[in-house]
N, C-alpha and C positions, 0 to 999 in steps of 0.2 A: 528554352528547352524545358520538359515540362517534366515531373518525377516518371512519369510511364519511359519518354524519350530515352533515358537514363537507365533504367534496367534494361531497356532491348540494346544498351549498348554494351551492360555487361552480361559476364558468361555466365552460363547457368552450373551450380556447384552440383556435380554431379556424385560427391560423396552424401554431401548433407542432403539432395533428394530422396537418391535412394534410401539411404537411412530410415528417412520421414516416412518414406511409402512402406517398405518393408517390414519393418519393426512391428505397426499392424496386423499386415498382412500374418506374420509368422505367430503374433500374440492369438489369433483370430481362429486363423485355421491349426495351428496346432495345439492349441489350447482343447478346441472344441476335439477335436482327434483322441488327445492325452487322456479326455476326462471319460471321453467314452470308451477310450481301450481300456484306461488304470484305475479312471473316480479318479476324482480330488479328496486329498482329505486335509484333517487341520495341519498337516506339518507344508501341505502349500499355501494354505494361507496365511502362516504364520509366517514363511520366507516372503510373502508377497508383502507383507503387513509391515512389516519388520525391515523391507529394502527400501518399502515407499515413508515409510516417517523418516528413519534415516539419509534420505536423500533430498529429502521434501523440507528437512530443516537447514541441512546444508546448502540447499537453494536461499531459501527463505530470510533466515538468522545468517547466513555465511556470505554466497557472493552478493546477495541485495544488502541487506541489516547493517553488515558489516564493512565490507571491503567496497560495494560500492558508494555506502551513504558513511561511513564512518562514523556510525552512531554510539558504538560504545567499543571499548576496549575489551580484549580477552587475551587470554593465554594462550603460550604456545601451543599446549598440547591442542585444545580446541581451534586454533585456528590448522593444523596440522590435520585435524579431522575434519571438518570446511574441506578444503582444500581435498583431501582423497576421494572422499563422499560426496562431494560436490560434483568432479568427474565423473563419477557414475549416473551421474543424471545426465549424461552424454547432452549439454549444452554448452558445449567450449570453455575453452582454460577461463579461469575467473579475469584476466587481464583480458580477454575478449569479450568476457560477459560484460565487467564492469564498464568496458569505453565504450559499448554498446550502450548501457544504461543511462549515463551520464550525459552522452549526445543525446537521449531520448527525451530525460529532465532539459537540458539546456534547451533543443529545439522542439520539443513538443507539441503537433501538430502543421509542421511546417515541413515544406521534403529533405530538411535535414533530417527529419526525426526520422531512425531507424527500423522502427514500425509504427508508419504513421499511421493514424486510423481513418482519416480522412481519406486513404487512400482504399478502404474497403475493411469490413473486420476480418475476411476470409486472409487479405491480407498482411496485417496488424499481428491475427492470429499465429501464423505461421507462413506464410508466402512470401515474406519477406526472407527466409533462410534459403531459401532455394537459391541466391544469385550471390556471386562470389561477391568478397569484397576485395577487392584490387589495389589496394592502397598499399604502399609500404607500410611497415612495420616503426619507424618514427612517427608517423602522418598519423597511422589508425591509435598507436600510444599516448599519441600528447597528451589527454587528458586523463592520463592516471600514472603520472611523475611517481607516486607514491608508491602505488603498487611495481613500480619496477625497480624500485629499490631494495623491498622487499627479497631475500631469496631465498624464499619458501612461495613464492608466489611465480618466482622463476622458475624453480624449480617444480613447480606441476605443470606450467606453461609446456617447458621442454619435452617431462615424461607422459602429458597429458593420454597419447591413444596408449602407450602400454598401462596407463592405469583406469581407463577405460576399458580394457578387456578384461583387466585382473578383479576389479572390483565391480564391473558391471554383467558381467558374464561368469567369470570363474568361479568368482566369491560365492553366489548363489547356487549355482551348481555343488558346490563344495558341501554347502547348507544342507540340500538336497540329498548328496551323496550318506552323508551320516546318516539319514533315515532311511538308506534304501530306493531314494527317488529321483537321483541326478536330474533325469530329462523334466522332472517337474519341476525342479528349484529352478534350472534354466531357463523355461517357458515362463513360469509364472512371477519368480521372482528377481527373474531377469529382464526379458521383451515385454511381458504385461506389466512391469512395475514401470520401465522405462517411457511405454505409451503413454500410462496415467501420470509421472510424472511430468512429463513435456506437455501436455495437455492443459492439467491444472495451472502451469506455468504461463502456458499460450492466454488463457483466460483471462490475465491480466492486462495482457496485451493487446485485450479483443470487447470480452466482454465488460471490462473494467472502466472503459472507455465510451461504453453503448447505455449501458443501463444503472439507473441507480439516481444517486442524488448528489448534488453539488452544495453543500450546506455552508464552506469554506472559502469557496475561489470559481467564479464563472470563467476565469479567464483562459482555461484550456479542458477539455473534454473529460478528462479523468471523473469519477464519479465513485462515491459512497454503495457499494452493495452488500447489507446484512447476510443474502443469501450465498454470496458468493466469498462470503471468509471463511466458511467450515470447509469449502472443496479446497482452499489454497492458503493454510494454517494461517489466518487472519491476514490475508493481504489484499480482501476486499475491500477496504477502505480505502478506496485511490483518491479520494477528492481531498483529507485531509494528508494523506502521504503530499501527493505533489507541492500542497499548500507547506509542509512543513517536514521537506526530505531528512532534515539531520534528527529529525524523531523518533527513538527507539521503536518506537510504538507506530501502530497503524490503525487497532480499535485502541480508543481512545478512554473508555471508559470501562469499567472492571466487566458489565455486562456484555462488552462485544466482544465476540467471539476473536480473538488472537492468542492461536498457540504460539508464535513464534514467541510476542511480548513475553509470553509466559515463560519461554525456554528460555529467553535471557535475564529476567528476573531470576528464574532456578539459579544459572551462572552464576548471578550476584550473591547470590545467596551462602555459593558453596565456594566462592572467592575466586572462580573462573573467571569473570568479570569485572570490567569498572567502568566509571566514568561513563555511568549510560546518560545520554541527554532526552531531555523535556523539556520542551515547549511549553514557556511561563503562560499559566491559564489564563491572563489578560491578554496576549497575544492570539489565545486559542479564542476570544469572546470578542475580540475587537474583528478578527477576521470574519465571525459569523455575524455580528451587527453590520461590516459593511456588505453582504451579500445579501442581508435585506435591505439596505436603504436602496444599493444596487436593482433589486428585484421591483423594488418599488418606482425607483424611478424610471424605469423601460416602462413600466405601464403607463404612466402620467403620461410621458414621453407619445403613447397611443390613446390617449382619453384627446376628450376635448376640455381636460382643464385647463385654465390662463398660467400664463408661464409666473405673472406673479399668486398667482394662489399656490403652483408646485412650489412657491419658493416659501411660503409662509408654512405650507407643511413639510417642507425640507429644515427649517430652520427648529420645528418644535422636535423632529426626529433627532437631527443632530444635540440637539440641548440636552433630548431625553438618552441616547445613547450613550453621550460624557458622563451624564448622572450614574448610569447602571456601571459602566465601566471604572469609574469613582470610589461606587459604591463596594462593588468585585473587591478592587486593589484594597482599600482598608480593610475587608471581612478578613482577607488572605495572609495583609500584614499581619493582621489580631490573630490570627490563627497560628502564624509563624512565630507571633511572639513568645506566644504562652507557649508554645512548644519548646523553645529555643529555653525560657528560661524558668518554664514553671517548679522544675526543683529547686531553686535558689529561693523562691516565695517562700514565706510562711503560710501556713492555711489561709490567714485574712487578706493576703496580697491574694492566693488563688483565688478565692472567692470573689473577689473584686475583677480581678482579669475573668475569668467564668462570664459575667455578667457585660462585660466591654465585648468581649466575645459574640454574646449573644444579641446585643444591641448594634453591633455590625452585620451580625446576620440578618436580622431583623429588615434593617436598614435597604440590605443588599435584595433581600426577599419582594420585599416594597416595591424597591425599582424595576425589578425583575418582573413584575405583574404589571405594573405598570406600561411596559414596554411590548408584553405580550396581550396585553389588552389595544393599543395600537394597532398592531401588526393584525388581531383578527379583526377588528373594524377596515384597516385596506385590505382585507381579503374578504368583507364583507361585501367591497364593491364591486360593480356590475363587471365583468369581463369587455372591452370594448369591442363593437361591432356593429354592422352598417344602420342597426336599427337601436340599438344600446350601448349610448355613451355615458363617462363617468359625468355625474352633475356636482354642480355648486353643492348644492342642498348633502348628497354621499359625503363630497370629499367634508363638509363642515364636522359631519358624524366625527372624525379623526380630533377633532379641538374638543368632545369633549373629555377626553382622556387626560387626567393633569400628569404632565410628564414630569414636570419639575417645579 
């Protein structure tokens, strides 16, 4: 029985439909109504502005960051506003979200996974919500023992739809009302914040899966999108998420765009948080060396090289890869060291650790060219195809690169 088999056997969730269709619907056309009876002016865009960051972190930072990957620690109060805020993103109690997520990382691409993408992105995207889940309440929890011990986590579970209506609906209304503009806060910064929210959420689900880059891990669809982390406060980096779920972080490097990372380093900062984890940077370098030796050898694997020549430039790959990876781990040490203890030095010890420092870097630099000078000579060679295969003579081009 095939996954299609399987939803015609369950019922279709006639709440969360209509929901999905409606919510549109009323952002759409009474939106377009409001503006032409009343204008918009900036106090709806500020309720719009002001519901969607607020909720979009409490996605983001809260039921993912947080409660489903337990990537760092926070406070009460903040996990308290998670938790409210989160609801208002009308995407089920975080104990639903999270066993959702969790079976999505565990079975990822397989018809366990709860929005599988294999199954279509319209799918993935949102068509997966449309059909009940049936399962009991032991069976759909097993995999978040934590979260059910939790009771602040019970406890939105239980008040979930009254606090759904109070802070997804009322609250902006409310907003609204101090200006003089009820039916606007509620249109705009209630149903049109709610559609962009689930939307940019959906996209993770969808587009995150479709387009982008795998730089990390071939082993399931998730993919790297630069474009796609400003519409979803840096959670377009799926390829290194999946690769490394318990990582505070999703852009990995100060230039990619993740607000979340940002909002929980803020945390750290003002003692709301702790205990955020990172992925030690030789684990981040050993995963992208193996998805080019990976990349590399699918191609061989389609050339017409002999299996012992793949294996003499498999062999200078892996030598030259330990070297850089080698080289990484002592730059990092040297780096950690003089951190750790460069106020106990005298100036003449700093000086000397300065210079060890830079002769690891050096080092590591070295190798580093070294191996990306590899890497464009095989992507110097020919694509294989029925008229253009790789040759002896291409693949030798790769020996002359001294790897080690």
């Amino acid at each position: 029985m095939n996954a299609t088999d399987l939803d015609e056997r369950r019922p279709i969730d006639w709440i969360n439909s209509a929901f999905l269709v409606l919510t549109p619907l009323i952002a759409l056309i009474g939106g377009v109504w409001y503006v032409a009876r009343f204008g918009f002016t900036r106090y709806e865009a500020l309720n719009l502005l002001a519901m969607f960051v607020l909720t979009s972190v409490c996605v983001t930072a809260g039921y993912h960051r947080y409660f489903s990957h337990r990537s760092y620690e926070c406070s009460t109060p903040v996990k308290l506003f998670y938790l409210v805020f989160g609801a208002a993103a009308v995407e089920n109690s975080v104990l639903c979200w999270a066993s959702d997520h969790r079976r999505h990382h565990r079975f990822v691409d397989t018809p366990e996974d709860p929005y599988n993408i294999l199954r279509g992105g319209l799918y993935a995207h949102m068509g997966w919500i449309f059909y009940k889940d049936t399962r009991d309440e032991k069976t759909r929890f097993d995999n978040v023992p934590d979260l059910l011990k939790d009771p602040l986590v019970r406890w939105q579970h239980r008040w979930y739809v009254p606090l759904v209506v109070a802070v997804t609906f009322v609250l902006p209304t409310l907003i609204g009302l101090a200006f003089g503009r009820p039916l606007g806060g509620l249109l705009f910064g209630g149903f049109l914040r709610v559609v962009l929210v689930h939307h940019t959420t959906f996209f993770i689900n969808s587009l995150a899966h479709l387009y982008g880059e795998r730089p990390y891990s071939l082993q399931d669809t998730a993919r790297d999108s630069w474009w796609l982390a400003p519409l979803t406060f840096g959670e377009g980096y799926h390829n290194f998420h999946h690769k490394f779920q318990a990582d505070y972080r999703n852009g990995l490097r100060w230039w990619q765009f993740d607000a979340t990372k940002w909002w929980i380093n803020a945390l750290r900062l003002t003692g709301q948080a702790r205990a955020l984890k990172r992925t030690p940077e030789s684990l981040i370098l050993k995963a992208r060396l193996a998805v080019e030796k990976e990349r590399l050898a699918l191609r061989a694997q389609q050339s017409a090289a002999s299996d012992e020549l793949w294996r003499r430039v498999q062999a200078r790959l892996d030598a030259g890869s330990a070297r850089l990876q080698a080289a990484h781990e002592a730059y990092a040490h040297a780096k950690a060291e003089y951190r750790r203890r460069r106020d106990q030095w005298t100036a003449d010890a700093r000086r000397q650790w300065d210079e060890t420092v830079s002769a690891r870097r050096a080092e590591y630099r070295e190798a580093l060219e070294r191996w990306q000078a590899t890497m464009r000579a095989m992507n110097r060679l020919s694509q294989p195809s029925a008229q253009s295969l790789l040759t002896l003579t291409a693949f030798m081009d790769i020996f002359k690169h001294r790897l080690f």
